[in-house]
Structure formats: C-alpha cells, structure tokens
C-alpha positions as CSV (number, residue, x, y, z in Angstrom):
1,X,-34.2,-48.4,-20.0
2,X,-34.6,-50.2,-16.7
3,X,-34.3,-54.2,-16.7
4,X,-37.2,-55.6,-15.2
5,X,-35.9,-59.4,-15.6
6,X,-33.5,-61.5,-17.3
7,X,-33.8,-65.1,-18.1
8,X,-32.1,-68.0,-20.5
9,X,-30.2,-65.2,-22.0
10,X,-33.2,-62.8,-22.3
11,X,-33.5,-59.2,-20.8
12,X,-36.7,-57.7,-20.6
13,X,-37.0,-54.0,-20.3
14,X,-39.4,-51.1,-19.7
15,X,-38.8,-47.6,-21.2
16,X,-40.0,-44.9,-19.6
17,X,-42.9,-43.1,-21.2
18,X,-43.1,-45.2,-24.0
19,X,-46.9,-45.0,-24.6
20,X,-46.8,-43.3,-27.9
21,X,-45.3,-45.9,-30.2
22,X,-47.9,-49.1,-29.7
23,X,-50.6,-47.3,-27.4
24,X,-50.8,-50.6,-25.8
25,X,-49.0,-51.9,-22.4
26,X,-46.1,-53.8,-23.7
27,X,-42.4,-54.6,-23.3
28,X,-39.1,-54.9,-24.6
29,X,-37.4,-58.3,-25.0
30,X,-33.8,-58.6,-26.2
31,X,-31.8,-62.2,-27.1
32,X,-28.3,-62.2,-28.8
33,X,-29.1,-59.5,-31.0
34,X,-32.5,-60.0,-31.7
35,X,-35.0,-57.6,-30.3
36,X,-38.7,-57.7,-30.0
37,X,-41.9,-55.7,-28.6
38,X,-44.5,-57.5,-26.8
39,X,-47.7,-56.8,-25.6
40,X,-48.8,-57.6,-22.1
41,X,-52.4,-58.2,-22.7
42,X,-52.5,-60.8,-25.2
43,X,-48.3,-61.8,-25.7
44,X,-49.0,-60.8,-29.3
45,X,-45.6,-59.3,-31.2
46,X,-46.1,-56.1,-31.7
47,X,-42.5,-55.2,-33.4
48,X,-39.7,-57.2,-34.3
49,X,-38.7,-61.1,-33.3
50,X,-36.9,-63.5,-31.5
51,X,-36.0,-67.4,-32.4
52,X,-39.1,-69.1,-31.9
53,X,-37.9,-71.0,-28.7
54,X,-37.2,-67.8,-27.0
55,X,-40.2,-66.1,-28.0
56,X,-42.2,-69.3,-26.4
57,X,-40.3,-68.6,-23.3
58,X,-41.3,-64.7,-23.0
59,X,-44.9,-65.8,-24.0
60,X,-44.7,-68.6,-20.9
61,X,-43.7,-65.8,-18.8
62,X,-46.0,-63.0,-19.8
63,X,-48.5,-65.9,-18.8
64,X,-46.9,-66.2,-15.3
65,X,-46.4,-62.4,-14.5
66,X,-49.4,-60.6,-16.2
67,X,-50.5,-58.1,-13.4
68,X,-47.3,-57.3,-12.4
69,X,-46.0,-56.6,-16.2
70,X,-49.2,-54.5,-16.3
71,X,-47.9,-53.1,-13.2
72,X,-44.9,-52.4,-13.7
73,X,-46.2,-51.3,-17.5
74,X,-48.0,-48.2,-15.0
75,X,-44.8,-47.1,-13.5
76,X,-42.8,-46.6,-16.1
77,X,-45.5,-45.3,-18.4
78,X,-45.5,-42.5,-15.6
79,X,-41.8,-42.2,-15.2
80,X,-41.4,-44.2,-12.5
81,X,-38.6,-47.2,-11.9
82,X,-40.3,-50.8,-12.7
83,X,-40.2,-53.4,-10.1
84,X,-38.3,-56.5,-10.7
85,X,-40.3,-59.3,-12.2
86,X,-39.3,-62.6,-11.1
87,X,-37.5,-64.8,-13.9
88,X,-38.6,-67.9,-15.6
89,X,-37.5,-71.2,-13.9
C-alpha cells in the first residue's frame, strides 16, 4: 500500500495489483477516517466518500497530475513501487 502523496490531511495510495475490483485505473484516498476510491480518468467515485471539501481537493488534484496517476496507476497494477506525485499547494 505504497503512498504516492499526502496533502491537507489526505493520503493517497496505490495497491499493488488491484485491477480486479473496479477494472478501471483508480486510487485510494484516505481523510480522518473516511476512505474513498477514485478513478483517474474522469475523478468519478467509484467506492466510498470523503467530506465534500476534501473530495473537491482530490478531484483538483486528479486534474493537475492525470498522466502521472495513470502512470503510476501502470506500476503498481504490475507490481511495481509508484512514483511520488507531487502534493496540492
């Protein structure tokens, strides 16, 4: 469960091999308990939630760093570490 970035309390993470659950490229997001799947090519939700705020600051960020979530997506889909993704500012 490697942590490709952390941000106003968020940590985002890649699992290695997870392609069978949403078939999609997507990440995990985590915030004070809350926990939520997203995926990379259109930001949608694909499992769970975060406070609305937060979630608008992932979705800001999936934005920014696209190709190099889908990216990093690759690697660990493969079993490979993810490269750290730059945090929101």
């Amino acid at each position: 469960m490697p942590i490709v970035s952390m941000f106003y309390g968020i940590v985002i993470r890649f699992y290695f091999f997870d392609t069978q659950q949403h078939h999609q490229p997507h990440f995990h997001a985590e915030y004070a308990g809350h926990k939520a799947v997203f995926s990379i090519p259109d930001g949608a939700i694909l499992a769970g939630n975060l406070p609305v705020n937060k979630r608008k600051l992932v979705e800001a960020w999936i934005e920014i760093h696209r190709e190099d979530l889908l990216a990093d997506w690759n690697l660990a889909s493969q079993g490979a570490p993810p490269v750290p993704i730059e945090p929101l500012k």
